[in-house]
N, C-alpha and C positions, 0 to 999 in steps of 0.2 A: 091375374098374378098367381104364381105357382106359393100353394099353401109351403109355408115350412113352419118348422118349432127347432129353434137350433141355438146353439150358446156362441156359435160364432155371425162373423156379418158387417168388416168395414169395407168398403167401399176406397178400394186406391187408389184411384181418378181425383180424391178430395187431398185436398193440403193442408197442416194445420200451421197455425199463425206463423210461428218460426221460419216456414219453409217458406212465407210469401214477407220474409224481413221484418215482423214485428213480434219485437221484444219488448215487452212492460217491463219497466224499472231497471235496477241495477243491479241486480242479486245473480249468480249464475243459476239455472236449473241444475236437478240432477240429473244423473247417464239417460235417463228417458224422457226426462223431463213427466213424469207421470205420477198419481199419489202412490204407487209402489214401491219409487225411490225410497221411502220411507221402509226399513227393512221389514221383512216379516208381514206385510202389509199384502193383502190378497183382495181383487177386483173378479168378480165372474156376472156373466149375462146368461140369459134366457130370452129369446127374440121370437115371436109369433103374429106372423104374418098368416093370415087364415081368410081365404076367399077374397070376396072385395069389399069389406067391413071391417076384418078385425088387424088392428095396427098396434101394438101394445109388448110390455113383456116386465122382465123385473133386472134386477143390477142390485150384488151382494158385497159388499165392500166388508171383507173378515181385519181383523183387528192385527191378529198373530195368528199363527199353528197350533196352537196349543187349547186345552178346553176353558172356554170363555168363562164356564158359570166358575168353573174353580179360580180362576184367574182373570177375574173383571179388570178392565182400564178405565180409568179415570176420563172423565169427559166433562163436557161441557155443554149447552145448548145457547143460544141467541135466536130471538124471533123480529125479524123485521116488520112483516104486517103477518098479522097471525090468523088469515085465511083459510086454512088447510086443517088435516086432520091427523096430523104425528101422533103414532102410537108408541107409549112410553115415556112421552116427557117430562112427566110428574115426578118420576120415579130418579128419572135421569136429575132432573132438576136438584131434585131432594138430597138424592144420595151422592150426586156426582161418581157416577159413575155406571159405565154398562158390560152387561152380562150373555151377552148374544153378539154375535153380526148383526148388519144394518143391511134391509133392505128397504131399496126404493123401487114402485111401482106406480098405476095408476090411481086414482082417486077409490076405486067401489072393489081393488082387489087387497086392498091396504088388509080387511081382515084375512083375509085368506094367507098373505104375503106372512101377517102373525101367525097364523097356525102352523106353515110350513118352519119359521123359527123355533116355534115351540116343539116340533116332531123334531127337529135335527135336536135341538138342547136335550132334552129327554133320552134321547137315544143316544147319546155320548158317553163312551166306559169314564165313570167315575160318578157320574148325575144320577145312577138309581132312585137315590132318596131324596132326590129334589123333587118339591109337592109347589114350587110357585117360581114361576120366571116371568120376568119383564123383556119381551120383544119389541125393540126398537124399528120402524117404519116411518120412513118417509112419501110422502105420493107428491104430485101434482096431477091435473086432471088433462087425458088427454084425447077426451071426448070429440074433438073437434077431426081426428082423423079417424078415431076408431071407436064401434060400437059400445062404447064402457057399460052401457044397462045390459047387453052379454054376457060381462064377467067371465069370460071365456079363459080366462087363465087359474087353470085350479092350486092348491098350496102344494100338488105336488109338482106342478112344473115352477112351480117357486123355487122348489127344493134344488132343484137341479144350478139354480144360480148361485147357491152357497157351497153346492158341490164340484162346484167346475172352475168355482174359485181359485185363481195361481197367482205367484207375482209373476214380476216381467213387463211386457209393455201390454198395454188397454187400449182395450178396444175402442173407437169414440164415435160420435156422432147416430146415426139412424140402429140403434141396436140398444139391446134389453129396454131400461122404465125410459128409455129418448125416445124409441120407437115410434110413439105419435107424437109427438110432443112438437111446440110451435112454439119460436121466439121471436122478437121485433116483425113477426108477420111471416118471416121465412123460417126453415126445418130448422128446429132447435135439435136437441139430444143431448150426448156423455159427452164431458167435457176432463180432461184431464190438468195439470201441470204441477210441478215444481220447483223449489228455491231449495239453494245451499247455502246456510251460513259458512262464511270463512272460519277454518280452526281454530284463530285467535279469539272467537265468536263463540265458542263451543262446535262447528263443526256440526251443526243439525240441522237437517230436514224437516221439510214441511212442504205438504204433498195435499192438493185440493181435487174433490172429482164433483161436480156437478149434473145435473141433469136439469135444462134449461126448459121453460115455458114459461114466459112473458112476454112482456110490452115494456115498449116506450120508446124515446129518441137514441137507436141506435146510435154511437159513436166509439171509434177504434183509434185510440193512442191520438183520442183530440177532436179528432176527423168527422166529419159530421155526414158518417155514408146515411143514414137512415134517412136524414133530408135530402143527401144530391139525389138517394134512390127513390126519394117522393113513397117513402111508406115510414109514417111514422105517427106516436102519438099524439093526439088534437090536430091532425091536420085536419085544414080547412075547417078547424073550430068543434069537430064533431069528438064526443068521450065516445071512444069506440069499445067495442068488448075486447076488440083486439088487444088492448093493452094488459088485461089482466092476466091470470095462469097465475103460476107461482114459479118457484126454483128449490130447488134443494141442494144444500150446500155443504159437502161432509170433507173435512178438513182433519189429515193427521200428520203427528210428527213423532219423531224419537228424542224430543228433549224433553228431560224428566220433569212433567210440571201437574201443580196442583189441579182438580178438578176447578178451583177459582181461576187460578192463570188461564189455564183451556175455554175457560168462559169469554176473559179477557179477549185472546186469543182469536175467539169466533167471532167476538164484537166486530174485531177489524176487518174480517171477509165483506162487511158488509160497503166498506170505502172501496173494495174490489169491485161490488156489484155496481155499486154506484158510476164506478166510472166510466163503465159501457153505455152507461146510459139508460139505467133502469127506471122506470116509474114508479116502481113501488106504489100501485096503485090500491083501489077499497078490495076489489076481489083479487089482490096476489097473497097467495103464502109464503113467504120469505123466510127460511129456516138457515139454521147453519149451527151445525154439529162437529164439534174438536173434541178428539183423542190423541191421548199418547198410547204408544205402542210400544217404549223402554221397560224393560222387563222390570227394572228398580221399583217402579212406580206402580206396578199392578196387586192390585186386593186380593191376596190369597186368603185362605184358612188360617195360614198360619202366622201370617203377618198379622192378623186380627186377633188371633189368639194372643200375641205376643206385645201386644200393641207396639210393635214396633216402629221406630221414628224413618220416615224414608226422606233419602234423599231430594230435593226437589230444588230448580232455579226460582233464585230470590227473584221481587221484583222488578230490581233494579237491571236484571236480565231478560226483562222483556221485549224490547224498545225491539231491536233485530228482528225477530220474530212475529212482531207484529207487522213490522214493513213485507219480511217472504209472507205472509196470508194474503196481505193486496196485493201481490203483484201474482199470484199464483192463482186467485179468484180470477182476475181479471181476463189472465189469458186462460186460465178452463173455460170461462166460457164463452172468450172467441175461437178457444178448439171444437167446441161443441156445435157451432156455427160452420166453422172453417169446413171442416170433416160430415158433416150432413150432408143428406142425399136425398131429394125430392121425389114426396110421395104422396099417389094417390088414394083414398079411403073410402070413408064412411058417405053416404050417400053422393059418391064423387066429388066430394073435398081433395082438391089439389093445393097441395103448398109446396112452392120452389125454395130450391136451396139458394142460399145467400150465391149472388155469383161473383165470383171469385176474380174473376178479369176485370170486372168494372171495380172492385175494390182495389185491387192494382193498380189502376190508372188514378183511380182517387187519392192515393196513396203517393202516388207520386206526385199529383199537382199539387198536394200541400207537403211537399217535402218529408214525407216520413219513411222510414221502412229503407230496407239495405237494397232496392233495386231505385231507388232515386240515384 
């Protein structure tokens, strides 16, 4: 396989959910249905394919355009099983709120993926005299296609994933921190979607992007593919390793809410995750990260200074919002699935991508999906 290092890398031959009739829930998406919809909201990869070994890369999910440390967003964290090794949670927790991009990579380049945060924040006109920043990191391990005791990805080709950052549409499946990565037994990766609330609703977005590697009993809108495709967890009685990995689950919107609501907020991705069919097993990390991106709501200088009172939706404004995180989980990460492309690795590890015709015809003998 021909080495590259490249920010671009889907694969058209794959289709994501929508395009093969499955729509979770009732909510519309937005124009791309992707977490970009959410304005201001920026997605960039870094994809490194290297020799016949190295399978890996990173994925930068920027908040806004504007400089983070001056202009932190409010966030949120939820951990399902807390396997994994997120850099900056304490702080996030604490303070409710982050001051960098988010990225996600592998398990053993998480610090590095920090340092390239810390060299972009530092180097940003206005940050001179900032002497401490909190870099936010998500990983799951994806060792099982690509050589991770290499460490083959240095903080400066991290860097290039914060820098190549745009909105628009995302990329999904085998590209940047999906690159190795392995779900229900076939090619996991980046996972996108969207919901729009109705204007009577307030009119907000809420935009989810995932990066899949786990187990369990795949199932899509009910459907029980994981078992007609005879790969799934405890079959024939045996706890496979297959079932572990973790996911990373970073979730934003434009309605102006408290770092508690955003907490709130994330809780719910996890009824997302859930109803794919996750196992949420002893060795999965299960994370899930919510920001707002409303200008009203972000931590300046001077809004500190002033202590000033910001606007934010009551509680009694959540209920909506909580529905678009599940139905926006759900299908990110059967786009993550959908949109993956089967590849071979680390000591000739081959993992096939979900095949997409037999879930078709699955689909249609239990009546679901708009080609029934």
């Amino acid at each position: 396989m021909k080495d590259r290092i490249t920010t671009k890398g889907t694969d058209s031959a794959r289709r994501r959910a929508r395009e093969m009739g499955i729509a979770p829930g009732v909510l519309p998406t937005g124009p791309l249905n992707c977490i970009t919809d959410v304005q201001d909201v920026r997605v960039g990869h870094v994809t490194i394919i290297e020799g016949d070994d190295i399978r890996t890369g990173a994925t930068a999910i920027v908040p806004h355009g504007r400089n983070h440390f001056q202009e932190k967003v409010p966030a949120g964290v939820v951990v399902g099983n807390g396997f994994g090794k997120m850099i900056g949670s304490t702080q996030l927790i604490e303070m409710g709120e982050i001051e960098t991009p988010i990225i996600l990579t592998n398990t053993l380049s998480a610090p590095r993926a920090a340092d390239a945060l810390l060299d972009w924040t530092l180097t940003q006109p206005g940050n001179e005299q900032v002497r401490s920043v909190t870099p936010v990191v998500g990983e799951t391990n994806d060792g099982r296609l690509n050589n991770i005791r290499r460490r083959a990805l240095t903080a400066e080709m991290i860097y290039k994933s914060i820098e190549s950052a745009e909105t628009g549409p995302v990329e999904e499946g085998t590209v940047g921190a999906g690159t190795g990565t392995v779900a229900f037994g076939f090619k996991g990766g980046i996972g996108t979607s969207s919901r729009l609330l109705p204007e009577n609703l307030g009119g907000y977005t809420v935009g989810m992007l995932v990066q899949s590697n786990f187990g369990g009993v795949l199932q899509i809108l009910g459907v029980p593919v994981g078992r007609e495709l005879g790969r799934y967890y405890l079959k024939d009685g045996i706890d496979s390793i297959d079932a572990g990995g973790s996911i990373m689950m970073i979730l934003a919107t434009d309605a102006p809410l408290s770092d508690r609501n955003l907490t709130r907020l994330a809780r719910r991705a996890l009824a997302g995750f859930a109803r794919t069919g996750a196992s949420m097993t002893n060795q999965s990390g299960d994370y899930v990260i919510a920001f707002s991106s409303a200008e009203g709501v972000r931590r300046t200088a001077e809004r500190r200074k002033k202590a000033a009172t910001m606007s934010e939706l009551p509680n009694d404004r959540m209920s909506p919002l909580f529905q678009a995180a599940i139905e926006a989980t759900e299908e990110a990460i059967y786009n993550s699935l959908f949109m993956a492309t089967g590849i071979t690795g680390y000591k000739g590890a081959d993992v096939k991508a979900l095949p997409l015709e037999k879930v078709e015809t699955m689909m249609r003998k239990y009546g679901r999906g708009w080609s029934t």
